[in-house]
N, C-alpha and C positions, 0 to 999 in steps of 0.2 A: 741173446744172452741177457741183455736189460732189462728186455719182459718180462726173462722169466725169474730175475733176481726183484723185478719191482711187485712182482705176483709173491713171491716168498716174501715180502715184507710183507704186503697187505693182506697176507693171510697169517702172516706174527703179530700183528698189531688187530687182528680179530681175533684172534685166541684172545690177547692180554688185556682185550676189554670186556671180557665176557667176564658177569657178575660171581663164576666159581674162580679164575684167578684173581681176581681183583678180592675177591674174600679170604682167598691163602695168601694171598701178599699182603693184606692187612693183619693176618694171625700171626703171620710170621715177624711184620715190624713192632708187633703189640711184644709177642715172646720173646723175640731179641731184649729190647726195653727191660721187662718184665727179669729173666736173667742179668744182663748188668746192673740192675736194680737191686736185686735180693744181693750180688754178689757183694756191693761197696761192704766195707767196713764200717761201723756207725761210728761217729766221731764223739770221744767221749774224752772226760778228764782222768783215766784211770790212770794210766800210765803218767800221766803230769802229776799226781798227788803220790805215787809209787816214790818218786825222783825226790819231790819235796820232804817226804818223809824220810828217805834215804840220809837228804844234806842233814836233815835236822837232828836224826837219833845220832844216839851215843857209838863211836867206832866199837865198843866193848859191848858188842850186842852178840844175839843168838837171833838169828832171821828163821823164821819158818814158811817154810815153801810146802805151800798148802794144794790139795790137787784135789779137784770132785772126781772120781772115775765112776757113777754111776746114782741114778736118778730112779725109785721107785715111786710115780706118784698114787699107787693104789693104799701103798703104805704110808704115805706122807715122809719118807727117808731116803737119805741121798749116802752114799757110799764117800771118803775120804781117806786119802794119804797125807800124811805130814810127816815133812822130811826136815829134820833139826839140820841147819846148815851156819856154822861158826864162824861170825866175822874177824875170831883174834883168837888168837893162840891160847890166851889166857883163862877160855870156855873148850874150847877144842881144834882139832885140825883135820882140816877137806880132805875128802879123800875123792876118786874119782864118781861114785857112786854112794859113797855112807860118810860118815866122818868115827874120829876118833877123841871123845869126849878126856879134855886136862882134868875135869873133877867130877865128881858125883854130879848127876843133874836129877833131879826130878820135873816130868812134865806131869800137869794136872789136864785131862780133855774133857770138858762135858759135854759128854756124849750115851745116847740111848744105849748103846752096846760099845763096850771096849775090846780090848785085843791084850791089855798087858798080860804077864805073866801072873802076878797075884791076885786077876778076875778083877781089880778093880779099873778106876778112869787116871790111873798116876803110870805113870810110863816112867822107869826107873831106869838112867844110864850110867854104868860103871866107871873109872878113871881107866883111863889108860888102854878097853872094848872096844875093839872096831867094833862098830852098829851100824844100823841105819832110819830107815824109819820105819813108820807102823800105820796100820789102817785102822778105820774107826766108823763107827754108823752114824750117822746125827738125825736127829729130828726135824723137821717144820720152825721155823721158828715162832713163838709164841705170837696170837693177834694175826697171822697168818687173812687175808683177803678173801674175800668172795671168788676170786678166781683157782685159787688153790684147790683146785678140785678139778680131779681129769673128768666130771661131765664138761668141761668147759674147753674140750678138746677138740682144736691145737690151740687154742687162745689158751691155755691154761697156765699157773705162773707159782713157781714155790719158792720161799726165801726159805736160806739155811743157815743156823748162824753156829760156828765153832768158837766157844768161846776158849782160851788157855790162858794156864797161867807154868812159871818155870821158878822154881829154886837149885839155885846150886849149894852144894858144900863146900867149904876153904876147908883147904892142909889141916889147920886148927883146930876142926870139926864144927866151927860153928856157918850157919847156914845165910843162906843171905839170897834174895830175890836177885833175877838176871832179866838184862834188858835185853826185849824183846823187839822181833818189829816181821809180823804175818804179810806175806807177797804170794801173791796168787800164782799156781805155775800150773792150771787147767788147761788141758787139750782138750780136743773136741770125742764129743761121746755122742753117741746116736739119738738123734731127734731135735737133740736139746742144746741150746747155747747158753754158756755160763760166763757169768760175771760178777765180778768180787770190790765189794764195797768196804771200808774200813766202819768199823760202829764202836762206839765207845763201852767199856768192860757195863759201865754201870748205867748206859742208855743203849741200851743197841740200834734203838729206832733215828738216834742221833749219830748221823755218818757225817765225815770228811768229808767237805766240800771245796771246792778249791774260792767260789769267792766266800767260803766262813775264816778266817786266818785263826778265832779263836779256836775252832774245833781241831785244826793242827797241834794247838798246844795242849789241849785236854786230851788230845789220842798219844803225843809225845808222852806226857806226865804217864799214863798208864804204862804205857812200854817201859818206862825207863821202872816202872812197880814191878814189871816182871809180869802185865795182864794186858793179853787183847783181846778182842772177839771181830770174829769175818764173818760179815755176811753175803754168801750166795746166792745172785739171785739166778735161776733157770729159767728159763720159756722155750719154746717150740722153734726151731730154727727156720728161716727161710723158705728154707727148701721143703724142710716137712709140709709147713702152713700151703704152698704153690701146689707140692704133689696131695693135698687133701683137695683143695680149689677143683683140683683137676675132675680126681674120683667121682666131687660131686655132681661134677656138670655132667660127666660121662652119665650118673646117676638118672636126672632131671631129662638130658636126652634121650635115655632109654624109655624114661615112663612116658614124655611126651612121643616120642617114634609111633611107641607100640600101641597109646592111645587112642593118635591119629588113624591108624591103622585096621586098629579093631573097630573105629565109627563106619568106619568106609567099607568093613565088611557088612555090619551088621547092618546097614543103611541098604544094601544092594550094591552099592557101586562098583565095589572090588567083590570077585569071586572067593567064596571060603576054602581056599587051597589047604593043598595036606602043608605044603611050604610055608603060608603063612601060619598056619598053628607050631609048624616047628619052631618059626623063627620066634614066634611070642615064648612060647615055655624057654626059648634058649635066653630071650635078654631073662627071663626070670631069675634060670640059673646063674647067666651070668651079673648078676647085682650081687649074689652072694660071694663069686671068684671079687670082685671088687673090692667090697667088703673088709676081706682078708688083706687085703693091696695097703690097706691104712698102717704108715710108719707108727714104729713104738709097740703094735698089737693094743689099740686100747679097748677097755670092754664095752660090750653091747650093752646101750641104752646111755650113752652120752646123748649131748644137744643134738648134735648135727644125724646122730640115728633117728630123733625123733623130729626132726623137720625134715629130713633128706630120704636117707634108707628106709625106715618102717613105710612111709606113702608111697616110694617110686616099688617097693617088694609087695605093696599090698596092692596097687594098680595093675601093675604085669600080673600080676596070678592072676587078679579078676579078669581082664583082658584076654588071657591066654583061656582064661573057663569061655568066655562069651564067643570066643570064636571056635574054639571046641564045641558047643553047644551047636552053632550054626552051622559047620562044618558039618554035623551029623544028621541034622532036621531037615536041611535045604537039599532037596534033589535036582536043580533047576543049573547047579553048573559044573563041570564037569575039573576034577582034579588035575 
């Protein structure tokens, strides 16, 4: 019984030294890694500048909980809800879903395409109107980087800035600016991870930082004017950026495989089977099913088409001609 338990070792511990498990145990502690890796949270100041801004604005505010639900980067526009949410009775009252505005409010959005009712960018809320809120289209923001552009895809990157501003009306009829204070409330949307930076009405490239203390007081002063502006910035999420990685390599594999392969034909070494021409036009076809596989749908002729896909689709076609060719010419081996 010893023997034959010390024979079942010594033939598990030559399995586990041979260079194909010791290479899947290696991909495997790489991919682990690699997952808990993409998975952390980045550690950022948003939420500590959120908090500070909170202590510091006026109770008698209107907070706007601002939402990206969506990211066109062919169009240079990103989709937007803003949901007016009333810190005092004095502006309006919560409801579980909308609120219910105490006075006239006007919102001003600028934005590419609005949604109000009179086609313009003012968003008009009655006294005493359950409402809620409203969607909006925005732009790119102006000065936008070299990277703002999906050939730059997954590395691509767009900032989006919502600028507003609010007036209400008093009993009296006369009007009067309402302090403000924009808090990010974005969930996650396909591809893309978003994050919201405070910018100032009349510098937007000047955001809130937590070690600026004076830029707290010059985003305070605007709020409390009744004007802010959010800037979003979007990029390619983790996971997208890993599952492209992947594609590619499956990509690079293919073209080297069937490379390999077609040398060793047309060398003599390997016979020009009907199987090996299938298997060539098959990776052919399949680089285009791959293709497809790429999160977001971006179009043909980004970066990575023209170092990765256009070479590895134009090597397998040739590859798959050259062994067709010899397949047909060579009568010396038998299919």
């Amino acid at each position: 019984m010893s023997y034959r338990i010390q024979k079942e070792v010594e033939e598990s511990v030559k399995i586990l030294s041979t260079r194909f498990f010791q290479t899947f145990i290696l991909i495997t502690v790489a991919y682990l890694g690699i997952v808990v890796a993409i998975s952390q949270s980045p550690a950022d100041d948003a939420a500590a500048i959120d908090d500070k801004l909170i202590s510091m604005s006026s109770d008698n505010r209107l907070e706007l909980l601002v939402q990206i639900t969506g990211v066109n980067p062919l169009e240079g526009t990103a989709n937007a809800r803003v949901l007016p949410w009333p810190n005092s009775d004095d502006i309006g009252y919560r409801l579980k879903s909308g609120w219910v505005p105490d006075q006239d409010v006007d919102l001003v959005v600028d934005s590419v395409i609005g949604a109000s009712n009179g086609g313009s960018n003012t968003y008009t809320f009655k006294k005493d109107v359950p409402t809620g809120g409203f969607d909006v289209q925005i732009d790119e923001q102006p000065g936008a980087g070299a990277r703002s552009d999906v050939g730059w895809y997954p590395l691509d990157k767009y900032n989006f800035e919502i600028p507003i501003s609010a007036i209400g009306t008093l009993e009296n009829g006369d009007q009067a600016t309402l302090n403000l204070l924009p808090l990010d409330y974005t969930k996650k949307i396909d591809t893309f991870e978003i994050s919201m930076v405070h910018g100032l009405w009349s510098d937007a490239f000047t955001t809130v930082k937590m070690d600026d203390p004076k830029s707290f007081d010059l985003a305070i002063d605007e709020f409390n004017n009744g004007q802010s502006s959010s800037v979003f910035e979007a990029v390619r999420s983790n996971s997208t950026k890993l599952l492209v990685t992947i594609i590619l390599l499956l990509m690079i594999t293919a073209m080297i495989s069937v490379t390999i392969m077609t040398y060793m034909v047309v060398s003599g070494s390997r016979p020009p089977t009907l199987s090996s021409l299938t298997w060539a036009a098959a990776l052919t076809y399949s680089l285009i099913s791959l293709r497809g596989l790429m999160p977001g749908s971006p179009p043909i002729g980004i970066f990575v088409d023209k170092i990765f896909y256009f070479p590895s689709l134009i090597v397998t076609l040739v590859c798959s001609l050259w062994v067709l060719v010899t397949w047909v010419r060579r009568e010396d081996f038998q299919s």
